[in-house]
BALO-506680 format. One record per residue (C-alpha): residue in one letter; x, y, z; residue number from 1. Coordinates in nm, 4 decimals, decimal comma, always signed. Each point is the difference from the previous one (the first is absolute). Last residue first. Layout:
N
SITE r     east    north       up   k
SITE A        X        Y        Z NUM
...
***
This chain:
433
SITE r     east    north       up   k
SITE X  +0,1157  +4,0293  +0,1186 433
SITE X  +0,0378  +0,3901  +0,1149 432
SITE X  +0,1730  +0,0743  -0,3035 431
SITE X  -0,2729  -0,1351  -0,2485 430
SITE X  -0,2301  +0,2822  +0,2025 429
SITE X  +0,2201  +0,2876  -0,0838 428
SITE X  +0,0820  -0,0906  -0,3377 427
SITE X  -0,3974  -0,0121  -0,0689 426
SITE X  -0,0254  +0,3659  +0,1825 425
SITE X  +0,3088  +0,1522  -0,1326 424
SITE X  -0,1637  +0,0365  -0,3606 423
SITE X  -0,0665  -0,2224  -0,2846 422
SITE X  -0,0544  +0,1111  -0,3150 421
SITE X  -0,1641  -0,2376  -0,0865 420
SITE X  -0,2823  -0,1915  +0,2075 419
SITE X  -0,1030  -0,0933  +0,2870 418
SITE X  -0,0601  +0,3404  +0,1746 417
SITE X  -0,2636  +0,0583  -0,1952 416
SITE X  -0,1994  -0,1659  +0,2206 415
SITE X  -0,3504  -0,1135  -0,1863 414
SITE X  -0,2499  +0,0751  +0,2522 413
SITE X  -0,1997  -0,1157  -0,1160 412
SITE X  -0,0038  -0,2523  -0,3025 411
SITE X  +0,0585  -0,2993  +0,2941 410
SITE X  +0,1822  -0,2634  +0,0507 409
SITE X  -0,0703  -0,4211  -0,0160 408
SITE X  +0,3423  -0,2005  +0,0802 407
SITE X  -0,1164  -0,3933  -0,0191 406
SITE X  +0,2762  -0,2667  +0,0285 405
SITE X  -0,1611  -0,3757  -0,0970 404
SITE X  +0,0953  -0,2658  +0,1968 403
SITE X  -0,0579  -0,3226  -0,2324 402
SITE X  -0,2321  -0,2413  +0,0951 401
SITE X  +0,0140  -0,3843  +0,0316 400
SITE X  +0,2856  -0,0212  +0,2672 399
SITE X  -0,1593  +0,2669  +0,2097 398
SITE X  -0,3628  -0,1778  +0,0303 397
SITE X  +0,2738  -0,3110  +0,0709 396
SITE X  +0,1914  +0,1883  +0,2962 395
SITE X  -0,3543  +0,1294  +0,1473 394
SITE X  -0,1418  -0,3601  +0,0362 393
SITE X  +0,2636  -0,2169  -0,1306 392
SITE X  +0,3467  +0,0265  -0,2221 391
SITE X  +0,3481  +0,0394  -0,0700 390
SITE X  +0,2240  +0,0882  -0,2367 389
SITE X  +0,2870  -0,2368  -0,1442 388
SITE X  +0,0767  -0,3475  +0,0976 387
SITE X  +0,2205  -0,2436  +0,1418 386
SITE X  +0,3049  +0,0407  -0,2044 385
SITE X  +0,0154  +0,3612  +0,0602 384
SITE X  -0,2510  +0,0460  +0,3026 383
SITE X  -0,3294  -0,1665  +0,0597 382
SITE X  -0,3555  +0,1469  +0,1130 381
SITE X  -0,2961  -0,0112  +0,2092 380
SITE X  -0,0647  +0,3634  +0,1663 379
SITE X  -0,1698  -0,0622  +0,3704 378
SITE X  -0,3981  +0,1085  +0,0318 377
SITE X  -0,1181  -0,3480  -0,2056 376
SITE X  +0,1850  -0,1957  +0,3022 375
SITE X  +0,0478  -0,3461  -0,1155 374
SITE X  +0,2992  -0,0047  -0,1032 373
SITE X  +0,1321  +0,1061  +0,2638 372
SITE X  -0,0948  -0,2896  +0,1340 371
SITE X  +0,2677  -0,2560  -0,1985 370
SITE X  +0,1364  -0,1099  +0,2999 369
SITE X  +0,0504  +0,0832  +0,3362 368
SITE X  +0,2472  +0,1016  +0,2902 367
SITE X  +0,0139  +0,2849  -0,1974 366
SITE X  -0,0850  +0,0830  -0,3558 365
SITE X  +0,1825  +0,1775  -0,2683 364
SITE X  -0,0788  +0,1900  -0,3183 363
SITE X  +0,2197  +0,0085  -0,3626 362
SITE X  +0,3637  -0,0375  +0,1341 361
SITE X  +0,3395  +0,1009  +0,0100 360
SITE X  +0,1975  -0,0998  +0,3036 359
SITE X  +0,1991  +0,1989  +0,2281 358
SITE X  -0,1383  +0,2750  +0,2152 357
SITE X  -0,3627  -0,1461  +0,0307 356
SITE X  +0,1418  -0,3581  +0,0781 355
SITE X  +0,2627  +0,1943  +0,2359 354
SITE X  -0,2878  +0,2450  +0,1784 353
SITE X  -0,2288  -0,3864  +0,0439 352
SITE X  +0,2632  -0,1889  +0,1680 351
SITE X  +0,0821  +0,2945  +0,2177 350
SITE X  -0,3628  -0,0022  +0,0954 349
SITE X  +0,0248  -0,3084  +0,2128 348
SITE X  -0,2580  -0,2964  -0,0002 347
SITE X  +0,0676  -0,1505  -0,3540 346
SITE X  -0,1601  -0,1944  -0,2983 345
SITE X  +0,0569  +0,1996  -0,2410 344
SITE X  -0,1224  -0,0471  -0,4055 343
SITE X  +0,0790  +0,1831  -0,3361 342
SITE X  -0,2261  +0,0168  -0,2703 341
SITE X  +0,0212  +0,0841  -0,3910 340
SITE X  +0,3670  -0,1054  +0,0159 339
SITE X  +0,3424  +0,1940  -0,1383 338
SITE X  +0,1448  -0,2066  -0,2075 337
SITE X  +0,2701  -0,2669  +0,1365 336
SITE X  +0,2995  +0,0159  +0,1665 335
SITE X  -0,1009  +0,2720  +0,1977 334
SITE X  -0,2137  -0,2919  +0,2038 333
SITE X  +0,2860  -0,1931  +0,0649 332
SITE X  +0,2485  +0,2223  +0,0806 331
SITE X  -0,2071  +0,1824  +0,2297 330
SITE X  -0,0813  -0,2690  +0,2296 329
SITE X  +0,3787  -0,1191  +0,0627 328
SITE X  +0,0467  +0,3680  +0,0802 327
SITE X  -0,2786  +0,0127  +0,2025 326
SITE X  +0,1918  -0,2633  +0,2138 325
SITE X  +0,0068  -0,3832  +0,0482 324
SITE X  -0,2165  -0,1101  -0,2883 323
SITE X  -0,1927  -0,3479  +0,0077 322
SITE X  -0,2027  -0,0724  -0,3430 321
SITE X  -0,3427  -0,1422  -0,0094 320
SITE X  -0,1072  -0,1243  -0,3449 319
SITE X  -0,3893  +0,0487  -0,0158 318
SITE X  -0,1686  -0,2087  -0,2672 317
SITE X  -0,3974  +0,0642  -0,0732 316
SITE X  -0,0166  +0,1341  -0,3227 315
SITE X  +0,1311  +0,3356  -0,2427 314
SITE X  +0,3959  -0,1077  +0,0873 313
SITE X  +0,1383  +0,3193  -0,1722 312
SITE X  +0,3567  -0,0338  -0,1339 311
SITE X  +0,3355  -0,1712  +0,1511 310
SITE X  -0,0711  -0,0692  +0,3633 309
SITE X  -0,1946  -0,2743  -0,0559 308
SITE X  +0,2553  -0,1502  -0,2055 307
SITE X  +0,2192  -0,0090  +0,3840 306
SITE X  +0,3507  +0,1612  +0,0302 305
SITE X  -0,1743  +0,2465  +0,2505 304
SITE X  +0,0018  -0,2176  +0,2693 303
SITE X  -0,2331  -0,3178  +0,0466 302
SITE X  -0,2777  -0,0152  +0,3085 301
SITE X  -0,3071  -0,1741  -0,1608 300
SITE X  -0,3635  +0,1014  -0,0417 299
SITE X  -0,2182  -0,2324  -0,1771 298
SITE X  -0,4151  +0,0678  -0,1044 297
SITE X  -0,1577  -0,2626  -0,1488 296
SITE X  -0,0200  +0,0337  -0,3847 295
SITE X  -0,3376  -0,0316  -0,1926 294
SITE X  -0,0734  -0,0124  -0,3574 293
SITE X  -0,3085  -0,2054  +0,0510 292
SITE X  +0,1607  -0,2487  -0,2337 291
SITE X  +0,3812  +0,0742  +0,0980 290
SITE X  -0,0434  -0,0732  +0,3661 289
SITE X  +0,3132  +0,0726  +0,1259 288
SITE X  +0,1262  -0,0564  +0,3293 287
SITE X  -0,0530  -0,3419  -0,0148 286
SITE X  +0,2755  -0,0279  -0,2584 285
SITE X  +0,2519  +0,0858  +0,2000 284
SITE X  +0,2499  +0,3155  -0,1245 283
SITE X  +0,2667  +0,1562  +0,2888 282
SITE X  +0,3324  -0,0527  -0,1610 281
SITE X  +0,0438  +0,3495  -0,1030 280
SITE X  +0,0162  -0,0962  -0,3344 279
SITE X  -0,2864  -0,1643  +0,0053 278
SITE X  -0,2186  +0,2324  +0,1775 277
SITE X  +0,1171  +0,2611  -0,2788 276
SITE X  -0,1274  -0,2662  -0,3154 275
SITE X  -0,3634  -0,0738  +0,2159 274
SITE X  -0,0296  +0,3820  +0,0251 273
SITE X  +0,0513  +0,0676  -0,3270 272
SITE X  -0,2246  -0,3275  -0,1123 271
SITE X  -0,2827  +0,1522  +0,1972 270
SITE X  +0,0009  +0,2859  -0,1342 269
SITE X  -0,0069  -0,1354  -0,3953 268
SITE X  -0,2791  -0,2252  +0,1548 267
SITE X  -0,2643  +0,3257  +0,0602 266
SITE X  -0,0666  +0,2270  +0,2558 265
SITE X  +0,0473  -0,1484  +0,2885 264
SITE X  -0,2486  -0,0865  +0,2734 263
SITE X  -0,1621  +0,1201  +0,2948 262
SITE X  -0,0715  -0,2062  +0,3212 261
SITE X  -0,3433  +0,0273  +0,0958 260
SITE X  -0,0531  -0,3750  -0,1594 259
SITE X  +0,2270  -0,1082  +0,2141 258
SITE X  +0,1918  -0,2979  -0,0896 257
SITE X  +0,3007  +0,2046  -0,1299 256
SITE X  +0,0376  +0,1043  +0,3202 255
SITE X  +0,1472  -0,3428  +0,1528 254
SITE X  +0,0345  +0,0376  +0,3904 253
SITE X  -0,2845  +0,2454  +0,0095 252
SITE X  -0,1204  +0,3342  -0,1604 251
SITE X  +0,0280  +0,2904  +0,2759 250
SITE X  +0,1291  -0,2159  +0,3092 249
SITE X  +0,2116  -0,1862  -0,2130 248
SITE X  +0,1834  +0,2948  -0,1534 247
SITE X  +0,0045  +0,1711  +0,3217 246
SITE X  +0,2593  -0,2977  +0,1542 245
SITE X  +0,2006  -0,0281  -0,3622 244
SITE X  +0,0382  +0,4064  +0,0961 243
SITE X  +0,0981  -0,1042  +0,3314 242
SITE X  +0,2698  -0,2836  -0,0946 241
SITE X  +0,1723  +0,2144  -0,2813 240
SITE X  -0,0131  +0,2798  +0,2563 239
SITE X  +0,1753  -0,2056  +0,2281 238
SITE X  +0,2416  -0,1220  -0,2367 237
SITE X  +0,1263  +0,3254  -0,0781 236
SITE X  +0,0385  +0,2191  +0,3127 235
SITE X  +0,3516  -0,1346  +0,1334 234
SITE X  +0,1203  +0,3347  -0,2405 233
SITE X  -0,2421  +0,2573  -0,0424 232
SITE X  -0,2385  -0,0322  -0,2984 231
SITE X  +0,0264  +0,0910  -0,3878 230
SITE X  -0,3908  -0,1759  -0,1183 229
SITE X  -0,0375  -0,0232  -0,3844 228
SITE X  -0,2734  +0,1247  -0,2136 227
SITE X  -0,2587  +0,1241  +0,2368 226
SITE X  -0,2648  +0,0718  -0,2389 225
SITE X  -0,0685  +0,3341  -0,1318 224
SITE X  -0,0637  -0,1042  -0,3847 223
SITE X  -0,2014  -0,2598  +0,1109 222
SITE X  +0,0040  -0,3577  -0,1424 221
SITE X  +0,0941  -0,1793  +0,3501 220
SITE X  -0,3151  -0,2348  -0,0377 219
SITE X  -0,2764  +0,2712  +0,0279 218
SITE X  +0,1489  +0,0795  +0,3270 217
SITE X  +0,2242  -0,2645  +0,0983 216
SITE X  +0,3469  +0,2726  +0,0716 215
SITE X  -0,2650  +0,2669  +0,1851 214
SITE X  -0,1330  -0,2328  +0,2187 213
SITE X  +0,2913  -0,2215  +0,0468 212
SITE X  +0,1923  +0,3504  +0,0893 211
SITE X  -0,2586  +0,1004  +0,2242 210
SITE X  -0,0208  -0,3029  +0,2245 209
SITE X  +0,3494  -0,0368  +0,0271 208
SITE X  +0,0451  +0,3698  +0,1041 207
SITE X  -0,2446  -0,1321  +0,3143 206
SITE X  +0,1855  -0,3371  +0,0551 205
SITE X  +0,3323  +0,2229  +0,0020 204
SITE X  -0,1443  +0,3049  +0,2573 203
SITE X  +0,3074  +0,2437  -0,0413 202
SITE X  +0,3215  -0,0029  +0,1729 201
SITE X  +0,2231  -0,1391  -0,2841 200
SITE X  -0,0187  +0,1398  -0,3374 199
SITE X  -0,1911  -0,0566  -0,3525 198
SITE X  +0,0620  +0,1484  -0,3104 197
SITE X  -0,2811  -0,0890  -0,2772 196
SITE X  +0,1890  +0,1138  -0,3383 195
SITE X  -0,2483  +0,0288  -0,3102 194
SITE X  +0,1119  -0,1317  -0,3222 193
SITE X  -0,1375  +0,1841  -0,2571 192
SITE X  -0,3268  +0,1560  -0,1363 191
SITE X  -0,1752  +0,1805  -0,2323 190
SITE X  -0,2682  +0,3158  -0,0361 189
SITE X  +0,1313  +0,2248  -0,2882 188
SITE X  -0,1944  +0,2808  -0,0313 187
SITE X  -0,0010  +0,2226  -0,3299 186
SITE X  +0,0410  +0,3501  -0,2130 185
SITE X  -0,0703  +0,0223  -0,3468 184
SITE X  +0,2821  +0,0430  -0,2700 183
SITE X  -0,1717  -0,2664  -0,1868 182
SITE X  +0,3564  -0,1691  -0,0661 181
SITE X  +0,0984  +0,0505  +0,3762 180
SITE X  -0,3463  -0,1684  +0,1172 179
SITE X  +0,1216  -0,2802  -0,2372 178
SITE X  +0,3548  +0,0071  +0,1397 177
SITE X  -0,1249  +0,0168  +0,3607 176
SITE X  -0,2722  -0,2876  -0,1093 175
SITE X  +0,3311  -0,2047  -0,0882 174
SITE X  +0,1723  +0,0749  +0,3095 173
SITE X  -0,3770  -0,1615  +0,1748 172
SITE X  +0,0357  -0,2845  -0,1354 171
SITE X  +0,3620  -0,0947  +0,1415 170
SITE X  -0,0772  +0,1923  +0,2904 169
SITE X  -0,3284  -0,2781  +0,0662 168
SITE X  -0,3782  +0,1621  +0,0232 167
SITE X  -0,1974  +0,3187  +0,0469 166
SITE X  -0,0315  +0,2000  -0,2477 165
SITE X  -0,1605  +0,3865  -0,0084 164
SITE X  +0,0888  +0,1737  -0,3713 163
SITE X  -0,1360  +0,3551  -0,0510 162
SITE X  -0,1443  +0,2346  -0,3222 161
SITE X  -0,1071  -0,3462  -0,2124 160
SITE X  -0,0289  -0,0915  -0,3650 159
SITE X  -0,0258  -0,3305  +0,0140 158
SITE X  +0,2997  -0,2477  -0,1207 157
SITE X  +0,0787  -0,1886  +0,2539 156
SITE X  -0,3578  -0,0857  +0,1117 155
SITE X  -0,0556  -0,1778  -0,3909 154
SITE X  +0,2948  -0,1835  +0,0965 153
SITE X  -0,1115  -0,1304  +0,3030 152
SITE X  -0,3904  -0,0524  -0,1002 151
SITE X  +0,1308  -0,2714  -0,2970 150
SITE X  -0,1251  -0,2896  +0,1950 149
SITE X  -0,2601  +0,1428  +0,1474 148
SITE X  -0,1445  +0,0479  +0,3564 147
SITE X  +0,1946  +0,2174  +0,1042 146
SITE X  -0,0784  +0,4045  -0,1137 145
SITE X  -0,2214  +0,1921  +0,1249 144
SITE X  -0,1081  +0,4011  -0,1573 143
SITE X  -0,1400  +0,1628  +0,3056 142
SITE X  -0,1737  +0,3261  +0,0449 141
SITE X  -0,3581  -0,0883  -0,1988 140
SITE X  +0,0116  -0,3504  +0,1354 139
SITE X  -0,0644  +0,1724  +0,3614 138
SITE X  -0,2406  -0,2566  +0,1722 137
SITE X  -0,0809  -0,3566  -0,1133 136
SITE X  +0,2425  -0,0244  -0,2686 135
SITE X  +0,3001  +0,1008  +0,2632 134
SITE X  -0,1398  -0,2551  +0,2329 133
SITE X  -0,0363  -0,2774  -0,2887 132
SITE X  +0,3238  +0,0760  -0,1192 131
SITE X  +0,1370  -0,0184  +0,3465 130
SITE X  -0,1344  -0,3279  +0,0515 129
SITE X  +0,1445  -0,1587  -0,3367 128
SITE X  +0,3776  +0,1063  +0,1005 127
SITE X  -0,0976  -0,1680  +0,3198 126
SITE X  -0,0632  -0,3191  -0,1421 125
SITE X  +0,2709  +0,0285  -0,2538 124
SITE X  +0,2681  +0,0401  +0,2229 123
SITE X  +0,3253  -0,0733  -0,1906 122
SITE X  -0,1441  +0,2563  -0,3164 121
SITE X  +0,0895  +0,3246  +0,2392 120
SITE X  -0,2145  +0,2913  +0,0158 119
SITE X  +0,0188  +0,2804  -0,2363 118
SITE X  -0,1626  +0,3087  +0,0437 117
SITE X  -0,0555  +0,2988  -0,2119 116
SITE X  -0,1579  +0,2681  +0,1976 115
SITE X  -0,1785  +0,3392  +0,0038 114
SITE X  +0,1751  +0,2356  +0,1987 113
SITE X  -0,1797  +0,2510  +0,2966 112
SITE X  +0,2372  -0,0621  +0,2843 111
SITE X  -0,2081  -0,2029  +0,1820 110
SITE X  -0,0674  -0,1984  -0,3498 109
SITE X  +0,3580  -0,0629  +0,0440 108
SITE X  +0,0487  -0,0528  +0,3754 107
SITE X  -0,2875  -0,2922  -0,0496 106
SITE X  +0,1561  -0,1801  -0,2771 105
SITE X  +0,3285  +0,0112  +0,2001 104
SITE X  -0,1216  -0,1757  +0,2895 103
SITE X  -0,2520  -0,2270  -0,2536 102
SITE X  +0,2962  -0,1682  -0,1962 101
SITE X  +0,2019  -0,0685  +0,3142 100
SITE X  -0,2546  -0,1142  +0,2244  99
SITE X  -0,1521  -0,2087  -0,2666  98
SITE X  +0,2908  -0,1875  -0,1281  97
SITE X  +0,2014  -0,0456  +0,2760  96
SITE X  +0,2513  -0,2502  -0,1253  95
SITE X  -0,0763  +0,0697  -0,3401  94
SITE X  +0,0960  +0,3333  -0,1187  93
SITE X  -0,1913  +0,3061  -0,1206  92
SITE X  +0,0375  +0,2467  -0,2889  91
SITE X  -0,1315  +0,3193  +0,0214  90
SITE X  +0,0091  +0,2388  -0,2715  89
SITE X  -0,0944  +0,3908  +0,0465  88
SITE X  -0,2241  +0,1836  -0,2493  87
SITE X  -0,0432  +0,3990  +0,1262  86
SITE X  +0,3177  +0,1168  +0,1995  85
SITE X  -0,2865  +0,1359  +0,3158  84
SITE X  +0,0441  +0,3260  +0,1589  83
SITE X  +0,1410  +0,0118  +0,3269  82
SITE X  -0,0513  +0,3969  +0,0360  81
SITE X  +0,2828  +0,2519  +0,1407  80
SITE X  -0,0335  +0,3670  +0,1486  79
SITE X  +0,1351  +0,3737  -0,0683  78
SITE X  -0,1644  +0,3609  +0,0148  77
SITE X  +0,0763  +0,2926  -0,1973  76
SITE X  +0,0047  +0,3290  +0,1584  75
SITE X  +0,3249  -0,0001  +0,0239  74
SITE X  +0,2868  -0,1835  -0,1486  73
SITE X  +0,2559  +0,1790  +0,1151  72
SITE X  -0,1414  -0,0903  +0,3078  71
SITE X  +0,0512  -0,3390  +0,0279  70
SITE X  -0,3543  -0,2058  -0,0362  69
SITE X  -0,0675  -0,2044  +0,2871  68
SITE X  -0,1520  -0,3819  -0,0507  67
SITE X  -0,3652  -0,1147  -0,0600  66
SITE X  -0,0837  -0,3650  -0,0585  65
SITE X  -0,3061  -0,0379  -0,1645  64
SITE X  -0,2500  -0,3328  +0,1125  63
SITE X  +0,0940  -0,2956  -0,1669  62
SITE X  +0,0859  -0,2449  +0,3095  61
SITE X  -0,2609  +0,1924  +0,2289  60
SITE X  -0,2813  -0,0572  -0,2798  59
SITE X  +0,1321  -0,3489  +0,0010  58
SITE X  +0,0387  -0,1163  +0,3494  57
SITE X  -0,3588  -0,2020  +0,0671  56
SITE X  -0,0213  -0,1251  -0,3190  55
SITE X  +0,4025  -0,1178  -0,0412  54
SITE X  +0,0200  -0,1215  +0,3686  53
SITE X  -0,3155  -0,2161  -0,0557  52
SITE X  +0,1072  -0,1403  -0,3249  51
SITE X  +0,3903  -0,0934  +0,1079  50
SITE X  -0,1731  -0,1700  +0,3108  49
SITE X  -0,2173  -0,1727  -0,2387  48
SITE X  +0,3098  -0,1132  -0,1768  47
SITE X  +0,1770  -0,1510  +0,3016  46
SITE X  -0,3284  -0,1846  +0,1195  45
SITE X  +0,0408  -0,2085  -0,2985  44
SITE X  +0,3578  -0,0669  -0,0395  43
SITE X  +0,2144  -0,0533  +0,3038  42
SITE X  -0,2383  -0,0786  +0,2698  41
SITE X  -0,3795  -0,1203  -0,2186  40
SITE X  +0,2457  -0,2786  -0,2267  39
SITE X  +0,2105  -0,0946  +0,2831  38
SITE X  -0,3448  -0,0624  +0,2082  37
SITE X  -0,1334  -0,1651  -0,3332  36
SITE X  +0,2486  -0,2044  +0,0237  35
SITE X  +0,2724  +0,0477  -0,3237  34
SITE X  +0,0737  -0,3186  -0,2118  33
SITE X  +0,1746  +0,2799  -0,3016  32
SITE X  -0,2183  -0,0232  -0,2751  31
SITE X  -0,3059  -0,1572  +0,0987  30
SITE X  -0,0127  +0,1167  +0,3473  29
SITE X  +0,0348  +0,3742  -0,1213  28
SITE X  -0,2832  -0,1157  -0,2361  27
SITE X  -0,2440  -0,0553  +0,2837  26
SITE X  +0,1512  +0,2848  +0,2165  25
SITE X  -0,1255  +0,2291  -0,2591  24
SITE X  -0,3042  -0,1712  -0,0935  23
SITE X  -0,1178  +0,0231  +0,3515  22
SITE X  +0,0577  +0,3617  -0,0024  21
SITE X  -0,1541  +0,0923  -0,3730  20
SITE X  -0,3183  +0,2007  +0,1689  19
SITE X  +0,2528  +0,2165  +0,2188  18
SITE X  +0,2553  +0,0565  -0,2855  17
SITE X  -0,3018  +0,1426  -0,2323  16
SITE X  -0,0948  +0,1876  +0,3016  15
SITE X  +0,3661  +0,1682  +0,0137  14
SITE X  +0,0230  +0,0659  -0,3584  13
SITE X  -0,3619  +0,1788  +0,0136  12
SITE X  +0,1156  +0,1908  +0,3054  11
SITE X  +0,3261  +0,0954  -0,1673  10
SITE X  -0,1263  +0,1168  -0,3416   9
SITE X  -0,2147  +0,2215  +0,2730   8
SITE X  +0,2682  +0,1289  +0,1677   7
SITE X  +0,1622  +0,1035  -0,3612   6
SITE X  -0,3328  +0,1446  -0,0769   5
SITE X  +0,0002  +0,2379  +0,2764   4
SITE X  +0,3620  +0,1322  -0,0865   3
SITE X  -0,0067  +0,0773  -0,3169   2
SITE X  +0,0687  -0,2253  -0,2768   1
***
């Protein structure tokens, strides 16, 4: 596909998107209780960003990249193409299931691919919307799977050039060794606990704010959700009370009653959570609504002993841990895999150099939460445990395409020069390297 009709593929996907809006946030509701503002702010409007920025950057995005030529190998010229792999497989997850099965949809028609995509069988509602938007528009470029029983095995086993998932590490080592079996290369979009340090000085009932934002957004199941809170010592309990403060203000005293208020993903969820809240002695039954699969948010000061602490929460808990030192700090979070996100809430710059010097991480954020995100012009990506490769706007036209070298010479003049027997002249010039 050249370059025109790529834009074009675009266009038609983005009008198809355009005509299927209400449906969208329609089914989003259905599957995971999202408000149609939720729905439109961290879905929807998302992916039409991702459209606009891929029309309107494209022919600059593909364009040839010229570089200099040494001169030994004059007259020839040198540059590099992003060519597209050919067939690449998609395969989507849940939680967001239209942002993150139409972000990298987009990057890969952007890069010129045809598509196999596979959305996820837990949201049904959406998984149905898509098909209709891809069957409305560019069926001739995408092969979906999810709707079917049998659609994840059949996925598995296509014949693809590139493998894109986003989902759990567990999962996603097994698409490694898949992608590794192919001998194709791949994405792996996943997540991890992510560490939100916070230290005195700063505006508390502000940082509050943000971290109830970003920890109750679509019900805590984000892969960049503050995790678990490491504050300054004396500053636990009053960020308990302040985020419990927000959480009122955004949903009420009982959030579960909201009908704006998003809900899990299915009972096996639900019971996790239920089994951890137990243990750590924090479970009430009116904090769980088990037939609109609901869980008011909780956010408790423990230490780093707690269940919580021991894998991915994936819903609205926030164990709040005091540290003294960024020692304290550091040996909790390098105890366990390196996280997607990692978040500051801090007025002095030394507290940003020592998070940048010392921790491993996929993108940061601070004095907020889960923004960067948001940002189609900043690279989205994990590291080791949390990911590998990256993606959005330019990052995911580059993650679909493969660079491809280009040296194009000339018949004349043909310098003799380069080849046997060689005299003082090539020896002369290696020397001076």
């Amino acid at each position: 596909m050249n370059i025109n009709e790529r834009i074009k593929i675009l266009k038609d996907l983005k009008a198809s998107v355009v005509a299927h809006k209400e449906a969208v946030l329609l089914a989003l509701k259905r599957d995971l209780g999202k408000s149609e503002a939720e729905g439109l702010l961290t879905e929807y409007s998302q992916v039409i960003e991702e459209l606009n920025m891929a029309i309107d950057n494209l022919p600059h995005w593909a364009k040839k990249h010229k570089v200099k030529t040494p001169l030994t190998l004059y007259p020839a010229n040198s540059y590099y193409v992003y060519r597209p792999y050919g067939t690449v497989g998609i395969a989507s997850p849940w939680n967001y299931p239209f942002l993150l099965s139409m972000v990298p949809l987009i990057s890969a028609i952007a890069a010129g691919n045809k598509v196999i995509l596979k959305t996820s069988s837990k949201t049904v509602n959406t998984s149905e919307i898509i098909y209709s938007i891809i069957r409305n528009s560019i069926p001739d470029y995408v092969v979906y799977y999810g709707i079917y029983e049998d659609d994840k095995n059949r996925f598995i086993h296509e014949d693809i050039d590139m493998l894109f998932f986003t989902g759990s590490t567990k999962v996603g080592k097994n698409m490694g060794i898949i992608a590794a079996e192919k001998m194709i290369p791949y994405v792996l979009e996943l997540g991890g606990k992510s560490p939100c340090v916070v230290k005195k000085g700063n505006n508390l009932e502000v940082t509050a704010k943000r971290i109830a934002w970003g920890k109750t957004m679509n019900s805590g199941q984000t892969c960049v959700a503050p995790d678990y809170a490491l504050v300054d010592i004396g500053l636990g309990e009053e960020l308990k009370t302040l985020l419990e403060e927000s959480i009122n203000d955004f949903y009420g005293n009982s959030p579960i009653l909201n009908e704006n208020y998003p809900k899990m993903i299915d009972e096996t969820s639900m019971e996790r959570l239920k089994s951890l809240s137990i243990t750590e002695g924090i479970y009430s039954e009116d904090n769980f609504d088990f037939e609109n699969r609901k869980i008011n948010p909780h956010f408790f000061v423990t230490d780093i002993n707690s269940p919580f602490m021991k894998e991915e929460i994936f819903g609205p808990f926030l164990p709040i841990i005091e540290c003294d030192t960024w020692v304290d700090v550091n040996n909790i979070v390098n105890a366990h895999p390196n996280p997607l996100a990692f978040y500051l809430f801090t007025d002095k710059k030394t507290d940003v150099d020592y998070v940048m010097n010392n921790f491993n991480f996929g993108g940061m954020a601070i004095n907020d939460t889960m923004t960067h995100l948001a940002n189609s012009r900043l690279p989205f990506g994990g590291v080791k445990e949390s990911g590998i490769g990256r993606y959005h706007g330019f990052e995911g036209f580059k993650a679909f395409s493969h660079k491809t070298s280009v040296l194009s010479n000339k018949f004349s003049p043909d310098m003799s020069l380069r080849y046997p027997p060689y005299g003082n002249f090539i020896k002369n010039v290696m020397n001076k390297k």
